[in-house]
C-alpha positions in Angstrom: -21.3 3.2 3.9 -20.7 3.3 8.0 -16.9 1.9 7.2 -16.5 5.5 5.7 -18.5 7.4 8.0 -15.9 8.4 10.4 -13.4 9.5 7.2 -12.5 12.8 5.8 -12.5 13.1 2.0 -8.6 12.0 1.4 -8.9 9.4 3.9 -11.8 8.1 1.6 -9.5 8.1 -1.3 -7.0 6.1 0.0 -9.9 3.5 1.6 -11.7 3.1 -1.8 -8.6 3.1 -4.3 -9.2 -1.0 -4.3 -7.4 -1.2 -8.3 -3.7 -2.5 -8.7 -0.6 -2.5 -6.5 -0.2 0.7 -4.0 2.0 2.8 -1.6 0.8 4.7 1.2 3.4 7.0 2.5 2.2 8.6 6.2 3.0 10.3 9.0 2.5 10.3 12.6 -0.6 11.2 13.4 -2.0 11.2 9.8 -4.6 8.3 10.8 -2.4 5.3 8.4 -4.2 2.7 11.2 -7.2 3.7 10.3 -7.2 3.9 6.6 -5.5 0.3 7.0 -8.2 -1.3 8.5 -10.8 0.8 6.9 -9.5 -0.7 3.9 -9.3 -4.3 4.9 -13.0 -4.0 6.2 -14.0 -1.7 2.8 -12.7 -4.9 0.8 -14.5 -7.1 2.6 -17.7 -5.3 2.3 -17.2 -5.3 -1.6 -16.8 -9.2 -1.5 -13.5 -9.9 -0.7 -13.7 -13.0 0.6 -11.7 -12.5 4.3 -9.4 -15.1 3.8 -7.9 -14.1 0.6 -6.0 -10.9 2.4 -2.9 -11.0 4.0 -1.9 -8.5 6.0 1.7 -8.4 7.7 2.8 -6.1 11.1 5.9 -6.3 12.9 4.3 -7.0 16.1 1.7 -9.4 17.6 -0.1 -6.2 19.5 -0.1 -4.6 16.3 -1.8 -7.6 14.7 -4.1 -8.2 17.7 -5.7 -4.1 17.9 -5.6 -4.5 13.6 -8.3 -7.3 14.0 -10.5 -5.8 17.0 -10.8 -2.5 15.0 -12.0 -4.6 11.7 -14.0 -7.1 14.1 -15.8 -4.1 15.0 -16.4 -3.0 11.6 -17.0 -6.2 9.8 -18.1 -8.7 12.6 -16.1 -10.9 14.4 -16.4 -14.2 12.5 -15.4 -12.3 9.4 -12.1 -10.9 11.3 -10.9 -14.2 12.7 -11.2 -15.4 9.1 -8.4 -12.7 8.1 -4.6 -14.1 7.5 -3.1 -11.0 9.6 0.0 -11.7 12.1 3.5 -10.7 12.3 6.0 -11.2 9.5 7.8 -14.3 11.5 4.3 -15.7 12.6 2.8 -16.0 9.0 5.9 -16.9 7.8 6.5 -19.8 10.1 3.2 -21.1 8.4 4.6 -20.9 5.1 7.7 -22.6 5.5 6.2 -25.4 7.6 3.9 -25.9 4.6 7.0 -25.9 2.2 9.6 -27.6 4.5 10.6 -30.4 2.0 11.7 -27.5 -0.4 14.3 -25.8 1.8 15.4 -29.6 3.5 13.7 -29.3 6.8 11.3 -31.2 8.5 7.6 -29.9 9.1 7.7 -29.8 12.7 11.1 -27.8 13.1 11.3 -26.0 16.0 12.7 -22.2 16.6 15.7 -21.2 18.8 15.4 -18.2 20.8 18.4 -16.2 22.0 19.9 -18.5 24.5 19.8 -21.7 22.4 21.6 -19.8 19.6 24.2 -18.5 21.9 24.5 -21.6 23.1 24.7 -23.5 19.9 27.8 -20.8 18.9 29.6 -21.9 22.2 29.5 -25.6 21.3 30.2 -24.7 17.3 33.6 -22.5 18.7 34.7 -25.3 20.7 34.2 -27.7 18.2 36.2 -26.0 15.8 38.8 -25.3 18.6 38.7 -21.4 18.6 39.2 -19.3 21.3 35.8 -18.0 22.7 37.7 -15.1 24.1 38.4 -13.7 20.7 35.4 -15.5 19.2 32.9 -14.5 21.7 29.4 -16.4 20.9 26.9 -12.6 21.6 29.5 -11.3 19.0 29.6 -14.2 16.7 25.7 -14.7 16.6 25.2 -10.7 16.0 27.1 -11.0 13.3 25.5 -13.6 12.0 22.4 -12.1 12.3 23.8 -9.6 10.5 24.6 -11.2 7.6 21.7 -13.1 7.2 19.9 -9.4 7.4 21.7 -9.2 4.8 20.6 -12.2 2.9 24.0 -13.7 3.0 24.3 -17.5 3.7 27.5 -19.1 4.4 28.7 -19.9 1.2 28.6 -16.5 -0.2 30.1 -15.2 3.3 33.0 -17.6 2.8 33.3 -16.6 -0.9 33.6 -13.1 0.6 30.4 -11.4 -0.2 29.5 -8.0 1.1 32.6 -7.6 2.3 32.2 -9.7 5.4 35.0 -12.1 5.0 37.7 -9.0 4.5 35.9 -7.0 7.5 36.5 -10.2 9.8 40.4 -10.4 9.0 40.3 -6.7 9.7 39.1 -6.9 13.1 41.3 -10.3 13.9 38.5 -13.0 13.8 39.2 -14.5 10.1 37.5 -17.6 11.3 34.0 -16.2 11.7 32.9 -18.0 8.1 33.5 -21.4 9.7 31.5 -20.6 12.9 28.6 -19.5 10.6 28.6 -22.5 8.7 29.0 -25.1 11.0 26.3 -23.1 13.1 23.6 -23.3 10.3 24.8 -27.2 9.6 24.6 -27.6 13.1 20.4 -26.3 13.3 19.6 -28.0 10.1 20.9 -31.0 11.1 18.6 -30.6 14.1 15.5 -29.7 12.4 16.1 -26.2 13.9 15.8 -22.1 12.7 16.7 -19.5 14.2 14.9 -16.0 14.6 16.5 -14.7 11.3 16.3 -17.8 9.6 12.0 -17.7 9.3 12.6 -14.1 6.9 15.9 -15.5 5.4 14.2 -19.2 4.6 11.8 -17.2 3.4 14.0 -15.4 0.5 15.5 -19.3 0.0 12.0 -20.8 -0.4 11.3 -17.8 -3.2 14.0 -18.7 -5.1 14.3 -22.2 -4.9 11.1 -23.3 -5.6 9.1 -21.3 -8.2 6.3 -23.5 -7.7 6.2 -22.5 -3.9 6.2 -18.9 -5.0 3.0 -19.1 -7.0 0.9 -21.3 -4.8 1.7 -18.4 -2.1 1.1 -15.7 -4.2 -2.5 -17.1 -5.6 -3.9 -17.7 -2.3 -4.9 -14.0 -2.2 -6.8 -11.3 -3.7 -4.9 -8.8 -1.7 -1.6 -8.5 0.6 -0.9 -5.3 2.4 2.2 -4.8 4.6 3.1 -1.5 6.6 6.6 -0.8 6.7 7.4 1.1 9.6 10.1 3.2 9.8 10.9 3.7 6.0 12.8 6.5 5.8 15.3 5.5 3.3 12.8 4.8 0.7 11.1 7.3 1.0 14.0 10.1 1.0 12.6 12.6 -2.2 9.2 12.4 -0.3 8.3 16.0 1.1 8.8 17.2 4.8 6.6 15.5 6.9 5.8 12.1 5.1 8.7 9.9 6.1 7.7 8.3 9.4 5.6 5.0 7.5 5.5 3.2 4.3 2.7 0.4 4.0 2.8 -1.5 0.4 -0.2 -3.3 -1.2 -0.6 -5.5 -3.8 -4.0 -6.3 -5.5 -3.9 -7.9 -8.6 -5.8 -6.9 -11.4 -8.0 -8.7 -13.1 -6.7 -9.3 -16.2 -3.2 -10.1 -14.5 -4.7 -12.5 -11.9 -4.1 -15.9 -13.7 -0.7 -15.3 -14.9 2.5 -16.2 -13.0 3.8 -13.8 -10.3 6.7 -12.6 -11.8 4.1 -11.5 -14.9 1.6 -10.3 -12.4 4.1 -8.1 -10.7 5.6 -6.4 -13.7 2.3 -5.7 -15.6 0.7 -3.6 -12.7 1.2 0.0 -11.6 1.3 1.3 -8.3 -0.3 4.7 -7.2 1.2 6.2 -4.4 -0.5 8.4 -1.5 1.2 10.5 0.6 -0.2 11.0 4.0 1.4 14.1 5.8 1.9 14.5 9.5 -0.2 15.6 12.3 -3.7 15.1 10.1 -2.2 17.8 7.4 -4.1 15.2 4.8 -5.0 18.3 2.4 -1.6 17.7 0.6 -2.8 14.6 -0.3 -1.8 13.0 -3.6 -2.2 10.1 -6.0 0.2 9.6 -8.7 0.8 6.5 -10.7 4.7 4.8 -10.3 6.0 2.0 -12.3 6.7 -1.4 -10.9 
């Protein structure tokens, strides 16, 4: 097959190993682009109907070089058929579709930078706080942080993570009513945030199990490089800790049942892909979900 033409044997591996839920551990240099898109196109050549992959980046030129390389694999009007974009950009999709189940509108709009800045300065004078001690870059990084974090405001001003104690340590106890009359203040508005399209996304998850499966059943196959991972990858061996990418294929005995059940009842095998194009310490080992 002329998808695997230009791949050496434990390239090939990784390319063809199309059964159950995966890791690919690599690192730079070891070719993880092109076994991604190798892949993508290999699935597609076995049937896979385009539409029912997903794959996530973390940036739009990722995204954009991603679907030229498979365009020229696969053919164009296959590629454009592809749900591949950045995390925010696919995810923007999904929450629009779902808006009633987190209470905002369809059409909500996104604040960049300024807005939200500008939305803390009106939220600290509101609450009459002095924006020399409170001072909105400040505020809003923290808030970013927290909702990082996966902390909303109730659990911050229940004192979760620590963030509540950490505030009254550095003499801004009040930070818990700035965050909450910040995210009142967007919702209100029919407005998100930068950090609110991944942290909606968490919300969405858990609030609506019926959101959650109609998601997960609308593909065959989801594939997202993590990039760095080093933390996660911390026992692997010298050489292997510059990217992660995670994929998810579910079997077919496993494909009707729910996603928690889909998740659970699949193994992973993992492949490490060692710096510089050192691929001969290539391995596939099986790794419970």
């Amino acid at each position: 097959m002329e998808i695997l033409s230009d791949l050496n044997l434990e390239q090939k591996k990784a390319v063809e190993c199309v059964e159950g839920p995966m890791l690919i551990v690599a690192g730079a240099g070891s070719g993880k682009t092109r076994v991604l898109t190798s892949r993508i196109a290999y699935l597609i050549e076995q049937g896979v109907p385009p539409e029912r992959i997903l794959a996530l980046t973390f940036t739009k030129k990722a995204a954009g070089e991603m679907k030229e390389r498979i365009a020229l694999m696969v053919g164009e009007r296959q590629a454009r058929r592809l749900w591949m974009g950045t995390f925010h950009s696919v995810f923007i999709r999904f929450l629009r579709e779902f808006s009633d189940a987190i209470g905002f509108p369809p059409t909500f709009t996104i604040y960049d930078t300024t807005d939200s800045i500008s939305c803390i300065k009106t939220c600290i004078k509101q609450l009459n706080l002095d924006d020399k001690v409170y001072k909105p870059k400040e505020v809003l990084s923290r808030i970013s942080k927290a909702k990082n974090d996966l902390v909303t405001p109730k659990p911050y001003s229940e004192g979760a993570a620590g963030y509540k104690d950490d505030d009254a340590r550095h003499k801004k106890p009040d930070i818990h009513r700035i965050y909450t009359l910040y995210c009142q203040t967007c919702r209100q508005a029919g407005v998100m945030d930068f950090d609110d399209i991944l942290l909606y996304m968490n919300v969405l998850f858990k609030r609506s199990p019926e959101a959650l499966e109609a998601i997960a059943g609308w593909w065959t196959s989801t594939r997202t490089p993590i990039w760095p991972s080093t933390s996660s990858c911390a026992n692997w061996p010298p050489g292997t800790r510059t990217c992660a990418w995670w994929e998810t294929i579910p079997s077919p005995s496993t494909a009707s049942a729910g996603p928690r059940s889909r998740t659970s009842s699949i193994s992973r095998k993992t492949f490490l892909l060692p710096a510089y194009s050192a691929w001969s310490a290539i391995t596939a080992v099986p790794v419970l979900s």
